[in-house]
C-alpha positions in Angstrom: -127.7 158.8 -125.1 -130.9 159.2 -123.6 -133.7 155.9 -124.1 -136.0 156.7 -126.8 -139.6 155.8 -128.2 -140.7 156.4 -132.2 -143.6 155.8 -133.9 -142.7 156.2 -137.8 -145.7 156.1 -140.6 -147.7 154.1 -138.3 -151.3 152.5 -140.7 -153.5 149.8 -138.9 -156.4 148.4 -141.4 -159.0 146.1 -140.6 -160.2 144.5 -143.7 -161.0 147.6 -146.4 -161.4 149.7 -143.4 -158.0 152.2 -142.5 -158.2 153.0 -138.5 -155.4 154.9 -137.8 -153.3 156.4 -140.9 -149.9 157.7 -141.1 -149.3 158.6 -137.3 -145.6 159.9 -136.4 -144.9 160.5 -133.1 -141.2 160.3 -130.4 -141.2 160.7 -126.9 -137.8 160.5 -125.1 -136.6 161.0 -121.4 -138.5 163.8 -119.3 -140.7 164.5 -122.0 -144.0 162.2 -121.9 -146.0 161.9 -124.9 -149.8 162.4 -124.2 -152.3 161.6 -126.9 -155.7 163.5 -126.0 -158.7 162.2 -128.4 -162.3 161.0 -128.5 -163.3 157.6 -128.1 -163.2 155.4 -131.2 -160.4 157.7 -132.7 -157.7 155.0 -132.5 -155.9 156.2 -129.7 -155.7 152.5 -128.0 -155.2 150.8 -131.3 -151.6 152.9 -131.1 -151.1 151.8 -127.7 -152.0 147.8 -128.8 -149.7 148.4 -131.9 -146.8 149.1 -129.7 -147.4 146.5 -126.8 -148.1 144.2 -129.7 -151.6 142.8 -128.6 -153.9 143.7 -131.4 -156.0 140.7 -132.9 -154.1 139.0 -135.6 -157.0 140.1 -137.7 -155.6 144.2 -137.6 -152.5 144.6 -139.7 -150.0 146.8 -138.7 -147.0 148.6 -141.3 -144.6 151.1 -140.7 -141.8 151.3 -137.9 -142.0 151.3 -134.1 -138.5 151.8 -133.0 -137.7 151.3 -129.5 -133.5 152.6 -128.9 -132.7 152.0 -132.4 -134.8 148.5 -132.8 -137.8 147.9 -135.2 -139.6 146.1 -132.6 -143.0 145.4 -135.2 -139.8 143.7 -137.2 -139.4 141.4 -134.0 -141.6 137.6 -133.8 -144.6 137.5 -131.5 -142.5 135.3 -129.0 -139.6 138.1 -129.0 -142.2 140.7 -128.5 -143.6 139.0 -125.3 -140.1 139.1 -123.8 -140.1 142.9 -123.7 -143.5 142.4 -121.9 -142.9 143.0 -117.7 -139.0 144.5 -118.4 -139.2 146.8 -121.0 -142.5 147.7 -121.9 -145.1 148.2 -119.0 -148.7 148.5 -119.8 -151.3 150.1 -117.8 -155.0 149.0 -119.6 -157.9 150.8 -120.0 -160.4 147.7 -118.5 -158.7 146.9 -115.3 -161.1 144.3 -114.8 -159.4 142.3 -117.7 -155.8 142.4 -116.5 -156.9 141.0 -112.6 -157.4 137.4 -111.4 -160.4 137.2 -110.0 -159.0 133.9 -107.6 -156.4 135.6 -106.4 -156.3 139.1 -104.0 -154.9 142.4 -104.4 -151.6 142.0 -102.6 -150.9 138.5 -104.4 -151.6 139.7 -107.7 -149.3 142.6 -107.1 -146.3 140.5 -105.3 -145.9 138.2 -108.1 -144.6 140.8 -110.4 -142.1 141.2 -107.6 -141.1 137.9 -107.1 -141.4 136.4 -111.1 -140.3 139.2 -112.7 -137.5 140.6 -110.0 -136.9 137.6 -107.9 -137.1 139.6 -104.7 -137.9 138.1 -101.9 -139.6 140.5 -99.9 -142.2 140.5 -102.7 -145.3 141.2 -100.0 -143.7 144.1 -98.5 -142.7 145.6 -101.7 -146.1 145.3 -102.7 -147.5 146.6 -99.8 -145.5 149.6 -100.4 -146.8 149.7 -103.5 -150.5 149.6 -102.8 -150.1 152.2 -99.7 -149.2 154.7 -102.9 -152.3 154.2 -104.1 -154.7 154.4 -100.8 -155.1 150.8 -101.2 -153.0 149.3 -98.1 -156.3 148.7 -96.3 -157.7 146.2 -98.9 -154.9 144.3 -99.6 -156.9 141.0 -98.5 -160.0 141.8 -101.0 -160.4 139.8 -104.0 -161.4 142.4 -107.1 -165.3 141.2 -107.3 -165.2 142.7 -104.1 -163.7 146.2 -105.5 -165.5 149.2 -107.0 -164.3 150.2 -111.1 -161.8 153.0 -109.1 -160.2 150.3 -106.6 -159.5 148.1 -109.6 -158.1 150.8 -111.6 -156.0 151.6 -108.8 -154.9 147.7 -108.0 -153.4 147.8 -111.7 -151.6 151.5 -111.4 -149.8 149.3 -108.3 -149.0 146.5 -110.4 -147.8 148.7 -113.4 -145.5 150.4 -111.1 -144.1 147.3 -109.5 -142.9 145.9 -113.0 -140.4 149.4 -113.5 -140.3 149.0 -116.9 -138.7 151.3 -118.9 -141.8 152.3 -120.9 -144.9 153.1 -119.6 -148.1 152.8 -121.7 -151.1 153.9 -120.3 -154.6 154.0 -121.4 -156.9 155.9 -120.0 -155.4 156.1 -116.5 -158.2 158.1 -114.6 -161.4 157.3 -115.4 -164.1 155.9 -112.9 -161.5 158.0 -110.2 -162.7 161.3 -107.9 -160.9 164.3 -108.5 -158.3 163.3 -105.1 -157.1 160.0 -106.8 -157.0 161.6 -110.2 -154.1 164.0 -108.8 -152.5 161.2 -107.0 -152.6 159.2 -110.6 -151.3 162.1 -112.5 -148.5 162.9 -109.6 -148.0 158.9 -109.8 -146.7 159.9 -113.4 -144.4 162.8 -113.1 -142.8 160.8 -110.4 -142.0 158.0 -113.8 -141.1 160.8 -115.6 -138.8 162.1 -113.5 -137.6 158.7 -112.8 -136.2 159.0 -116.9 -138.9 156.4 -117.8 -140.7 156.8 -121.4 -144.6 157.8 -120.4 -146.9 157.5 -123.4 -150.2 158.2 -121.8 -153.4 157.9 -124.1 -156.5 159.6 -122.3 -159.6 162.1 -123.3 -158.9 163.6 -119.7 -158.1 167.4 -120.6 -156.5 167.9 -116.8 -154.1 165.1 -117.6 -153.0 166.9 -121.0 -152.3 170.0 -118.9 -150.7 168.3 -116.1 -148.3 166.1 -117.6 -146.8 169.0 -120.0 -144.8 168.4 -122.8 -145.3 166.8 -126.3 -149.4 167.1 -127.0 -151.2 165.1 -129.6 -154.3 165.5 -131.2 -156.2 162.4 -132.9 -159.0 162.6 -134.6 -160.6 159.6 -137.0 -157.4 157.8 -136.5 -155.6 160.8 -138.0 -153.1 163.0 -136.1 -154.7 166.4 -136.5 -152.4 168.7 -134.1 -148.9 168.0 -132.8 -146.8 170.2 -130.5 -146.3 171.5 -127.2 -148.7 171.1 -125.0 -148.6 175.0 -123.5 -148.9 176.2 -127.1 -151.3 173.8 -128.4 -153.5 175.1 -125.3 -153.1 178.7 -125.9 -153.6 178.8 -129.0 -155.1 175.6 -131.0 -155.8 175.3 -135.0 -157.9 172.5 -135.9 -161.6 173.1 -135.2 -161.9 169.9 -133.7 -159.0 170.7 -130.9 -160.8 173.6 -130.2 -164.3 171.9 -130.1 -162.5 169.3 -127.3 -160.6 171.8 -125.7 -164.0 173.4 -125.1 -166.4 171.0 -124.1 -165.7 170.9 -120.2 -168.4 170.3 -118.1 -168.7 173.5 -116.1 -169.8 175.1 -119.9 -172.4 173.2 -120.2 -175.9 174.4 -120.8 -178.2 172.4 -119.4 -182.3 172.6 -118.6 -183.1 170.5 -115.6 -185.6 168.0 -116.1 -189.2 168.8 -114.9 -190.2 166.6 -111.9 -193.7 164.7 -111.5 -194.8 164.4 -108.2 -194.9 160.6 -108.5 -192.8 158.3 -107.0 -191.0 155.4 -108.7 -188.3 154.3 -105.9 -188.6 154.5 -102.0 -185.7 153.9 -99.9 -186.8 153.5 -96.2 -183.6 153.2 -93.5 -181.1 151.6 -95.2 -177.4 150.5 -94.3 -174.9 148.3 -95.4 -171.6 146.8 -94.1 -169.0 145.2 -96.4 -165.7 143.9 -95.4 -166.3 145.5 -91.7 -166.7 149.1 -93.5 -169.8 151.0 -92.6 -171.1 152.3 -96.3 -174.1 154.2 -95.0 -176.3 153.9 -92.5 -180.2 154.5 -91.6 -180.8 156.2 -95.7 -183.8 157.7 -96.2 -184.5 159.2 -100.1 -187.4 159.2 -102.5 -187.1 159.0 -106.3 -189.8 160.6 -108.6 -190.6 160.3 -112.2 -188.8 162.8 -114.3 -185.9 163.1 -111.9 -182.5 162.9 -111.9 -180.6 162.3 -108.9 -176.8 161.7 -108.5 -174.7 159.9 -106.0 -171.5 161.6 -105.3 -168.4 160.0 -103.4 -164.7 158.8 -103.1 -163.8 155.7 -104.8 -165.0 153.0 -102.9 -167.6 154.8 -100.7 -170.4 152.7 -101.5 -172.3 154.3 -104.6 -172.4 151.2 -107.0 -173.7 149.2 -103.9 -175.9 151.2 -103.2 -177.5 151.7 -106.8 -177.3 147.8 -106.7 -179.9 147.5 -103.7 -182.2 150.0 -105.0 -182.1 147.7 -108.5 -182.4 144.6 -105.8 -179.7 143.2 -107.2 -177.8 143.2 -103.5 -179.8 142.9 -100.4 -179.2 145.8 -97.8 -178.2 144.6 -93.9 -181.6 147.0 -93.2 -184.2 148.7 -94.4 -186.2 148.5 -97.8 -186.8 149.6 -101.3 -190.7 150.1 -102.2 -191.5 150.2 -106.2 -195.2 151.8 -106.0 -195.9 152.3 -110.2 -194.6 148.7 -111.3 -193.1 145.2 -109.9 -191.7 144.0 -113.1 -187.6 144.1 -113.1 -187.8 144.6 -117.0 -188.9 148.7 -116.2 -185.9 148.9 -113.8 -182.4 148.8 -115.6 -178.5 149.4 -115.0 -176.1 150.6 -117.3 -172.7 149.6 -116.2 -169.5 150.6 -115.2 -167.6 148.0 -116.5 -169.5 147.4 -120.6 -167.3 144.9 -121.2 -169.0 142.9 -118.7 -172.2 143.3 -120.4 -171.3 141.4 -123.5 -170.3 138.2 -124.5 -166.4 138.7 -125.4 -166.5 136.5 -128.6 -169.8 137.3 -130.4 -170.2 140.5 -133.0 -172.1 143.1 -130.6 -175.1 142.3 -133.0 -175.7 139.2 -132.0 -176.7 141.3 -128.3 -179.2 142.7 -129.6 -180.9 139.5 -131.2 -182.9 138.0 -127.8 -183.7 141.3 -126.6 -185.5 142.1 -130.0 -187.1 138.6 -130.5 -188.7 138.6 -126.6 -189.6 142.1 -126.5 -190.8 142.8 -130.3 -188.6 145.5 -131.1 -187.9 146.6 -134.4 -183.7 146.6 -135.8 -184.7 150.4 -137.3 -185.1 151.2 -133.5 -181.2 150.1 -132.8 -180.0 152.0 -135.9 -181.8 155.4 -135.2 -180.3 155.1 -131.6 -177.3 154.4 -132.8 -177.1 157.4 -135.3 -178.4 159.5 -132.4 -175.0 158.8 -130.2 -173.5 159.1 -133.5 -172.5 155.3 -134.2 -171.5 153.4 -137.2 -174.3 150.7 -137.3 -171.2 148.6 -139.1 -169.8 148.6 -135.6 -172.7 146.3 -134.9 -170.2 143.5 -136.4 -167.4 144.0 -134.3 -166.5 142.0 -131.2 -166.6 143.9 -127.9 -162.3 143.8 -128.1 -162.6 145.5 -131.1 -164.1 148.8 -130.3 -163.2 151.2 -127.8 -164.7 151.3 -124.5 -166.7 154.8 -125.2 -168.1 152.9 -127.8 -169.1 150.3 -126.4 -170.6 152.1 -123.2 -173.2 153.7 -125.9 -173.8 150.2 -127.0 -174.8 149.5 -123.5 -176.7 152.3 -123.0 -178.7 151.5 -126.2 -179.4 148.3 -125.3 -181.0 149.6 -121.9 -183.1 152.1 -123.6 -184.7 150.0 -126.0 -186.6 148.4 -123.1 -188.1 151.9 -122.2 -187.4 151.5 -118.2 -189.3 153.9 -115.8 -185.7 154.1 -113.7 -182.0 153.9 -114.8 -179.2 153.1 -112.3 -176.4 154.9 -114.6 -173.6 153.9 -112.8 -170.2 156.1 -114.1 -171.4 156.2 -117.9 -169.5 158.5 -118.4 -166.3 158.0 -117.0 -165.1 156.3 -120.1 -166.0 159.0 -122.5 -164.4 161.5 -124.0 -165.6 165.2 -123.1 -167.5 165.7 -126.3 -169.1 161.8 -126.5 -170.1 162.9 -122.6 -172.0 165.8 -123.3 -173.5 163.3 -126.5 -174.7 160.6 -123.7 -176.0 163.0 -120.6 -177.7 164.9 -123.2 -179.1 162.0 -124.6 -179.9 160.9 -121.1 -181.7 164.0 -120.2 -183.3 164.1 -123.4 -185.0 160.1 -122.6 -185.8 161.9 -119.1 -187.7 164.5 -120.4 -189.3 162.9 -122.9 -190.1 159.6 -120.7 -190.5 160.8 -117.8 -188.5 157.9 -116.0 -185.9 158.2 -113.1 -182.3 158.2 -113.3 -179.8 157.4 -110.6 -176.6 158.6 -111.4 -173.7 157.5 -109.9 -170.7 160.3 -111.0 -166.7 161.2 -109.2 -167.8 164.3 -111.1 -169.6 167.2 -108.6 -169.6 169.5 -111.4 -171.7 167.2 -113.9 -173.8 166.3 -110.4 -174.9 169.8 -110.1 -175.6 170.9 -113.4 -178.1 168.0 -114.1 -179.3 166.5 -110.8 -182.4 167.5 -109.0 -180.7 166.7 -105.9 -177.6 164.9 -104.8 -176.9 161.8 -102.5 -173.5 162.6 -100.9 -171.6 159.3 -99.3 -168.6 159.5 -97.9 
């Protein structure tokens, strides 16, 4: 008999509040369960629940039976030991699961060497980072990695402990379309392998790639189950069929109107990092009221080069000219990473409380943005851990707009979001363009979402 993976009346309460209710769900050997939702729905709380890493504050009932064992029954010192050997956990912040002292090809041999005792951890590992196009920067530490490099640094160190479950959150954002295949082909290589994949995600082209056993969560509420070829084909609940809708290509979008007035200059400039040329001799113009995106591969050099324009990095030539204002306060960045944004053990209110003090801003402004991206203002007293990452990019984002910048780095706002809560926030972004008449720099993996918004597109490869 086969290994097997089942999730049996699965509740998870916070206080008086239920998050995810009554959730059954088995996935079994060559038949990967993927659980396709929008952000805040629960999806990683069911994930957490099964690795055992939810704050001790969440309480957890029902049965999680792993080949015939309770393991919510087990002590949080027994679960631990499943941690490396049986159960494998790919996370949905990479930047939280890396040591930042230590470099890629380090951080990946040790799994090889503590957990295996091999001995030729470092080739291992290079083997292991050559699957993920990451050979090359073996040597780099991840501060010196872009949100896709450090997503791929974790796939290498997931695969290198060969558990025999996989748990996987949100596997392919902040990746272009070529490493999203690799990711997803990464995966039916596991499955094939007979290891239990339970991948959680609000990437459709994952849902249809990995086919078998769909599931639908909504609220924290399981609203379709089955096969994932029928549940395409043919889907029930209005919400599935809202989601299963929402791509980008069928969008409908007005392109902002463009004043002939211009916020950012960029006059010749290049950059070097790590002996790779990023780009060289750049030339571009930024006006009020328009959008432009930066397009690339992973690692090509679009955060960096958002960064200079923001003057938070200094370019190896050239310059940045800001003819309508000097003050850093009308230039802002939402970022890749939110998490990084916040202090980890403060409610998310407490963000909020310097930035309304200096700058005079009203709370009623926070809660009308917050019902605009369609927030909870009772979110407000969460810690940053204990949201998802959608919901805390539109925290972020927020917080950015309340200062009511002239010009927005946006740097992959998106790539954390489900489809729906992505249309929410580029609409919402357009809308604050339109209405503003600021600039927005957009950096996107997504060439489809480039065209149907941006004025023009910066293309580094």
């Amino acid at each position: 008999m086969g290994s097997k993976l089942e999730i049996i009346d699965l509740f998870i309460t916070l206080k008086d509040s239920i998050l995810v209710e009554n959730i059954n769900l088995s996935l079994c050997e060559k038949e990967p369960l993927v659980l396709l939702g929008e952000s805040g729905s629960g999806k990683s709380l069911i994930i957490d629940a099964v690795m055992g890493t939810l704050p001790k504050e969440f309480n957890v009932t029902g049965k999680i039976i792993l080949n015939g064992q309770d393991i919510l029954k087990l002590s949080s010192k027994n679960r631990k030991k499943l941690w490396g050997k049986e159960i494998a956990y790919l996370p949905q912040e990479p930047w939280r699961a890396l040591d930042p002292t230590m470099n890629v090809i380090n951080q990946v041999s040790e799994v090889h060497k503590y957990i295996h005792h091999e001995k030729d951890s470092k080739q291992k590992a290079l083997h292991d980072l050559k699957e993920v196009s990451l050979d090359n920067s073996k040597n780099a530490y991840p501060f010196e990695l872009s949100g896709g490099m450090s997503q791929r640094v974790t796939i290498a160190i997931t695969h290198a402990f060969n558990s025999n479950v996989l748990l996987v959150d949100e596997p392919t954002k902040g990746l272009d379309k070529h490493l999203c295949n690799s990711v997803i082909n990464r995966l039916n290589k596991e499955i094939e392998n007979k290891k239990l994949v339970f991948v959680i995600t609000h990437d459709i082209d994952i849902a249809k790639n990995l086919k078998d056993n769909l599931g639908i969560i909504q609220n924290g509420k399981l609203i379709e189950y089955n096969k994932s070829e029928l549940l395409f084909s043919n889907p029930k609940h209005p919400y599935t069929k809202k989601l299963l809708s929402s791509e980008t290509s069928k969008w409908e979008v007005e392109k902002s109107e463009v004043i002939d007035e211009v916020v950012i200059e960029a006059k010749n400039l290049s950059k070097t990092y790590n002996d790779k040329k990023l780009f060289s001799d750049l030339n571009f113009k930024l006006k009020r009221g328009e959008i432009t995106a930066i397009v690339g591969n992973s690692g090509s050099g679009k955060s960096t080069l958002g960064d200079i324009v923001l003057g938070l990095r200094e370019p190896d030539n050239g310059k940045i000219n800001k003819p309508l204002s000097s003050k850093n306060i009308h230039y802002q960045k939402i970022y890749q990473q939110p998490p990084s944004a916040f202090l980890p053990n403060q409610i998310l209110k407490n963000s909020f409380e310097d930035l309304i003090k200096v700058h005079n801003i009203n709370m009623n402004e926070v809660y009308k943005l917050l019902e605009k991206v369609n927030l909870k203002k009772e979110l407000l007293d969460r810690k940053p851990d204990e949201i998802s990452g959608g919901e805390l990019q539109r925290i972020a984002i927020i917080r950015v707009l309340l200062l009511k910048p002239i010009f927005i780095f946006a740097d992959e706002v998106t790539s954390r979001l489900d489809p729906i809560s992505q249309q929410e926030i580029i609409y919402l972004l357009l809308d604050i363009v339109k209405e503003d008449k600021l600039s927005l720099l957009l950096v996107t993996h997504d060439r489809v979402l480039a065209e149907k918004i941006s004025n023009k597109i910066l293309y580094i490869n």
